[in-house]
C-alpha positions as CSV (number, residue, x, y, z in Angstrom):
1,X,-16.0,28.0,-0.9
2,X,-19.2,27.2,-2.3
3,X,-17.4,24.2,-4.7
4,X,-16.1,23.2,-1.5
5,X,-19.7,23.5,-0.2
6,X,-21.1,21.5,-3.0
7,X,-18.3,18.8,-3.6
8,X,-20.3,16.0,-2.3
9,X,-22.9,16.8,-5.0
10,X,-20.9,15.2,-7.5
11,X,-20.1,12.3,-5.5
12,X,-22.3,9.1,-5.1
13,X,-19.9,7.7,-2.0
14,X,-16.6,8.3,0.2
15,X,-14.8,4.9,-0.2
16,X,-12.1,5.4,2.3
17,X,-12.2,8.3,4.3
18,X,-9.2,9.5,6.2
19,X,-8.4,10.1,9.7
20,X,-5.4,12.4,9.1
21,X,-8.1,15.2,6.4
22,X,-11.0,15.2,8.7
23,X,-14.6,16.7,7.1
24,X,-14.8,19.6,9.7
25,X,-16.1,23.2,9.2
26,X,-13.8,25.0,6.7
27,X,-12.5,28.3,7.4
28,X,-11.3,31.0,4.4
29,X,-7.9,32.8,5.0
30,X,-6.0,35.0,2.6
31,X,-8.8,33.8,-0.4
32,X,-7.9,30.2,0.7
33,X,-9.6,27.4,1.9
34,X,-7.9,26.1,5.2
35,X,-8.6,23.3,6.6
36,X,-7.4,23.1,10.2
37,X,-4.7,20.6,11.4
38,X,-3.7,18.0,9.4
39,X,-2.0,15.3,11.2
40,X,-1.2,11.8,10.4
41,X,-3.0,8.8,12.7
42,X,0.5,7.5,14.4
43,X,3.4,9.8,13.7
44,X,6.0,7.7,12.9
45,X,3.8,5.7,9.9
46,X,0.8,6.9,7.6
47,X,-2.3,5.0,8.6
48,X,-2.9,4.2,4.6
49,X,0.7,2.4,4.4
50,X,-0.3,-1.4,5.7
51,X,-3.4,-1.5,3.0
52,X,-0.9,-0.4,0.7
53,X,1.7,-2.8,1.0
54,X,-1.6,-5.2,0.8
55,X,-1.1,-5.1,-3.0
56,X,2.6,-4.3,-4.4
57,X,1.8,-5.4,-7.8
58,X,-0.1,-2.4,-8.2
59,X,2.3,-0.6,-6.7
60,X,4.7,-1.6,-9.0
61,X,2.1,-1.2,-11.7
62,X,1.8,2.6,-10.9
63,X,5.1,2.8,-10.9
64,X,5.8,1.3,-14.3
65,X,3.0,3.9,-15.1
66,X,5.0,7.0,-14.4
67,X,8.3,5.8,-16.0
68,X,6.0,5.1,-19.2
69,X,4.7,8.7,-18.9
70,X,8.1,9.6,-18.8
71,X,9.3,8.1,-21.9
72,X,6.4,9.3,-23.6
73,X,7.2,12.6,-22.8
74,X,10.9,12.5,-24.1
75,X,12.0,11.8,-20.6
76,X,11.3,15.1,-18.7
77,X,9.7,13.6,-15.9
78,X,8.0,16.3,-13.4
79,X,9.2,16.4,-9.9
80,X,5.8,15.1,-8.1
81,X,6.3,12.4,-10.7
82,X,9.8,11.6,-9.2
83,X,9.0,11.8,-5.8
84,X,5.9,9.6,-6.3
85,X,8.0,7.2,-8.0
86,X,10.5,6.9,-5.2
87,X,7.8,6.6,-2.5
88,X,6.0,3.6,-4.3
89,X,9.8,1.8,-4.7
90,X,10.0,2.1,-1.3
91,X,6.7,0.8,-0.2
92,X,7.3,-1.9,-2.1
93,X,10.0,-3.0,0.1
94,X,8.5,-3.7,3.4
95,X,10.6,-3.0,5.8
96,X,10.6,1.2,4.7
97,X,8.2,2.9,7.1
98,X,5.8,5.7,4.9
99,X,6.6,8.6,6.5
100,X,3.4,11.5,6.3
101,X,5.6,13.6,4.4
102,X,5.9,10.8,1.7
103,X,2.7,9.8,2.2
104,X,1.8,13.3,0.6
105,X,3.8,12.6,-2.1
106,X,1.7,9.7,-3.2
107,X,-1.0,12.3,-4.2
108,X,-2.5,11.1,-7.2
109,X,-1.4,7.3,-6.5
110,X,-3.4,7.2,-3.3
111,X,-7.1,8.2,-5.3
112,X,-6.4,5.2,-7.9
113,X,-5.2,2.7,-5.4
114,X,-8.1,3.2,-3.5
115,X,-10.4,4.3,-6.0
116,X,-13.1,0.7,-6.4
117,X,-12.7,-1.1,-9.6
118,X,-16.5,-0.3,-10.9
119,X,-15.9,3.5,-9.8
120,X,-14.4,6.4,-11.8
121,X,-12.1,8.9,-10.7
122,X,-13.6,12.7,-11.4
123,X,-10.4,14.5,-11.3
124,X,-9.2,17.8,-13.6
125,X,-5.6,16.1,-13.5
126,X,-6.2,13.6,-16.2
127,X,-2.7,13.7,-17.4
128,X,-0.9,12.3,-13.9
129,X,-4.3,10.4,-13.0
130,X,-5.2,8.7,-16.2
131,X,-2.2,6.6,-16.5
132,X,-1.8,5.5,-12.9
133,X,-5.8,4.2,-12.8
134,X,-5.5,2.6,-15.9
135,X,-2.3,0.9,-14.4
136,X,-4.4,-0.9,-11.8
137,X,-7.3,-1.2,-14.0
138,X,-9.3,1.9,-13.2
139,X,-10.9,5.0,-15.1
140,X,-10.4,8.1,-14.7
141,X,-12.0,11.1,-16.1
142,X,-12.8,14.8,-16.1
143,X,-16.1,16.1,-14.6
């Protein structure tokens, strides 16, 4: 709770902030932090898929990123990895509607698409960061 508290200490600005993970009061249940209702802007699309279809090549740069990562690592590729990898193939097509549920899939993919070029990424998950903000010409790096 009190990281949560001070999270915006570390931060110098919120680039894009989202409609669908609002800044309200946080509660703690069962030693977790909950967040109220999440719930994506229109329901049949994420609100973050037309400025993502904005730039496919670094869609498909982020994608060549995680099938890189994959080789690298004697082609055990982790199931977020798989996932994200299918949801940025289909985004790249543009007639595929981003559901929420794949929008959530994105994870990692969504902070270095967004993320400004003369920004970096604070993140503890360098290993599925790194590679996808270098992809599109980013840094990323641990507090």
């Amino acid at each position: 709770m009190r990281a949560w508290k001070k999270r915006r200490q570390l931060t110098s600005t919120v680039v894009h902030e989202l409609n669908c993970y609002p800044e309200g009061d946080i509660v703690e249940e069962r030693g977790l932090i909950e967040l109220g209702e999440v719930d994506c802007c229109p329901k049949d699309e994420c609100c973050l898929a037309e400025e993502l279809r904005r730039n496919p090549e670094s869609l498909k740069k982020m994608k060549a990123a995680i099938a890189d990562q994959t080789r690298k690592e004697g082609n055990v590729q982790k199931k977020e990895n798989v996932k994200r990898s299918q949801v940025l193939r289909n985004l790249i097509r543009p007639s595929h509607k981003l559901t929420p549920k794949q929008c959530r899939y994105l994870g990692d993919a969504v902070f270095a698409y967004f993320c400004p070029p003369d920004a970096v990424i604070l993140t503890t998950n360098t290993t599925d960061l790194i590679p996808l903000a270098e992809a599109v010409g980013k840094k990323a790096e641990a507090p």
